[in-house]
C-alpha positions as CSV (number, residue, x, y, z in Angstrom):
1,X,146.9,63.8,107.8
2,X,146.1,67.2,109.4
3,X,145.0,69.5,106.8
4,X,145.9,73.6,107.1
5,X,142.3,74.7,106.2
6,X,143.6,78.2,105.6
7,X,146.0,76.9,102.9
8,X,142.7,74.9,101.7
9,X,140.1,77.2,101.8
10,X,142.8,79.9,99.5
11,X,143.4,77.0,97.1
12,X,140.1,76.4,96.7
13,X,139.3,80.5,96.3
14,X,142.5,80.8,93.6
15,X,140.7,79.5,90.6
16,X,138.1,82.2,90.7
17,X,140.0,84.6,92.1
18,X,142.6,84.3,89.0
19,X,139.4,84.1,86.6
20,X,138.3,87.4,87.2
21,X,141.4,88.5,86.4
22,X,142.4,86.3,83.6
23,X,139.0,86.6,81.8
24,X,138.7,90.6,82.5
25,X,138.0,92.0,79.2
26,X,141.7,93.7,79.6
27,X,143.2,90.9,79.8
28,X,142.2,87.7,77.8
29,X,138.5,88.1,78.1
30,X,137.0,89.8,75.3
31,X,140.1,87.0,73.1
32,X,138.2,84.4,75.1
33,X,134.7,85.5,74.0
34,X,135.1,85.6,70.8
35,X,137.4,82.8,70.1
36,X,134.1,80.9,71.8
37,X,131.7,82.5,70.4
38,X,130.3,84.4,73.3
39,X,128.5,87.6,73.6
40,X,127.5,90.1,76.5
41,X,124.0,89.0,76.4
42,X,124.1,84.9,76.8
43,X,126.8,86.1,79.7
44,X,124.5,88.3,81.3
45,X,121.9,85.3,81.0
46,X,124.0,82.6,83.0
47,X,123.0,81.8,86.9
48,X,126.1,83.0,87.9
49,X,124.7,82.0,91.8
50,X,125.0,78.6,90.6
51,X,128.2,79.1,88.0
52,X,129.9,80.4,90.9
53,X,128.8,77.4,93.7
54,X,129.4,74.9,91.5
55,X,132.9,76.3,90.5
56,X,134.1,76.5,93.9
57,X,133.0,73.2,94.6
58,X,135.3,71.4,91.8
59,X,137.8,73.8,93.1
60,X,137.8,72.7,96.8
61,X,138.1,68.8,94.5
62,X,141.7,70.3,92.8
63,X,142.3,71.2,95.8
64,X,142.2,68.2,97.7
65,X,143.9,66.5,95.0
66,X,146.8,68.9,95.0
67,X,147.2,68.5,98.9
68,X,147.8,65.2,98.1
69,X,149.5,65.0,95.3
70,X,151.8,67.7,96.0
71,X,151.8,67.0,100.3
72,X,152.5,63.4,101.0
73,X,155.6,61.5,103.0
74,X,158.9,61.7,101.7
75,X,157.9,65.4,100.3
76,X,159.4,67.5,103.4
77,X,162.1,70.0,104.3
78,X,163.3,71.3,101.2
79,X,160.1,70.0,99.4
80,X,157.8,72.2,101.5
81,X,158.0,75.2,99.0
82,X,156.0,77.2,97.0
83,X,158.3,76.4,94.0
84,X,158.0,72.7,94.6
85,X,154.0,73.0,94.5
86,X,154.0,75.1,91.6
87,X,156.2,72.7,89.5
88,X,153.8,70.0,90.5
89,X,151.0,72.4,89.3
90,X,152.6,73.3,86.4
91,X,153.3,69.4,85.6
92,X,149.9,68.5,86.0
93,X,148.8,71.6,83.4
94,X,151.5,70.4,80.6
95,X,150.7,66.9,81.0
96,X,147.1,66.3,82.2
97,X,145.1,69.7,81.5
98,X,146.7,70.4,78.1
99,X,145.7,67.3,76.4
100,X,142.1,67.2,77.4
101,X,142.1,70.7,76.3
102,X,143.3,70.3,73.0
103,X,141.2,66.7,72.8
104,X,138.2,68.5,73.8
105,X,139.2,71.8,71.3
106,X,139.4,69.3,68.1
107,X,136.0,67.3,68.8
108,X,134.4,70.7,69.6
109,X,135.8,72.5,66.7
110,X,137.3,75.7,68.8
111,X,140.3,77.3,67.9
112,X,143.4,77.0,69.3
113,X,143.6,80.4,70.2
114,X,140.8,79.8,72.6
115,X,142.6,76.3,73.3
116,X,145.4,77.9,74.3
117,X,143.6,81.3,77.0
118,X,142.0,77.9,78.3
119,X,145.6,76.2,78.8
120,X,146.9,79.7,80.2
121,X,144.8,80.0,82.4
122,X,145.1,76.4,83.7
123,X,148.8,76.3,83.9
124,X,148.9,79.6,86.1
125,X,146.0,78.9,88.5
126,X,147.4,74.9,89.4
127,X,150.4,76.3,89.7
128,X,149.2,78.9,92.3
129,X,147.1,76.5,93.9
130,X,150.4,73.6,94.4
131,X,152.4,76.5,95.5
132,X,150.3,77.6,98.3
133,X,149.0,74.3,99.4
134,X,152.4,72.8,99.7
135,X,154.3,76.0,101.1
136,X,151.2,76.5,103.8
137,X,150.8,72.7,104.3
138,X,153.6,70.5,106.3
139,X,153.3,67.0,107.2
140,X,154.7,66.2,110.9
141,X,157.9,64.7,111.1
């Protein structure tokens, strides 16, 4: 399989990119802070060097697994779309992301307001991420 790197390396970029938006106190972040429990000062005190490296190297993993999951054979013409790769995205959200969400929210006592920015998040940056891998990507016929 030849893989678009463009398509890759913006897939890989999406998660971040849609967390600074997502998470910007004028959107969902200061909702998120305090349903966790965070505060200006222990965010001010992460490595966010390493936060951000290690991010973008799980995200280049989604990524990968999308191209796959959402790019294989039998998945052409009207399949190569950004609505198919969404769906896929989306699929993988309701059915994979949102339980080990809410798994991880009961053991861990959070609320399911924060449960649910978590899920929001999720469900719009996979989605984002199928979309453009499988509307950039194309397997040869």
């Amino acid at each position: 399989m030849e893989i678009n790197w463009l398509s890759f390396i913006i897939a890989t970029l999406t998660p971040t990119i849609v967390g600074f938006v997502y998470y910007h106190k004028a959107v969902f972040g200061s909702a998120w802070m305090q349903s966790i429990g965070m505060t200006e000062e222990k965010m001010q005190s992460a490595n966010m060097t390493k936060v951000l490296s290690i991010a973008i190297l799980v995200s280049a993993l989604i990524a990968f697994f999308l191209l796959n999951f959402c790019n294989g054979p039998c998945q052409e013409a009207e399949f190569d779309s950004f609505k198919h790769g969404a769906t896929h995205g989306a699929i993988i959200s309701v059915f994979l992301i949102l339980p080990i969400l809410v798994t991880n929210g009961l053991y861990e006592q959070r609320s399911w307001k924060g449960v649910f920015i978590g899920f929001g998040y999720w469900i719009i940056t996979l989605a984002l991420m199928g979309g453009i891998l499988d509307a950039m990507h194309h397997w040869p016929n």
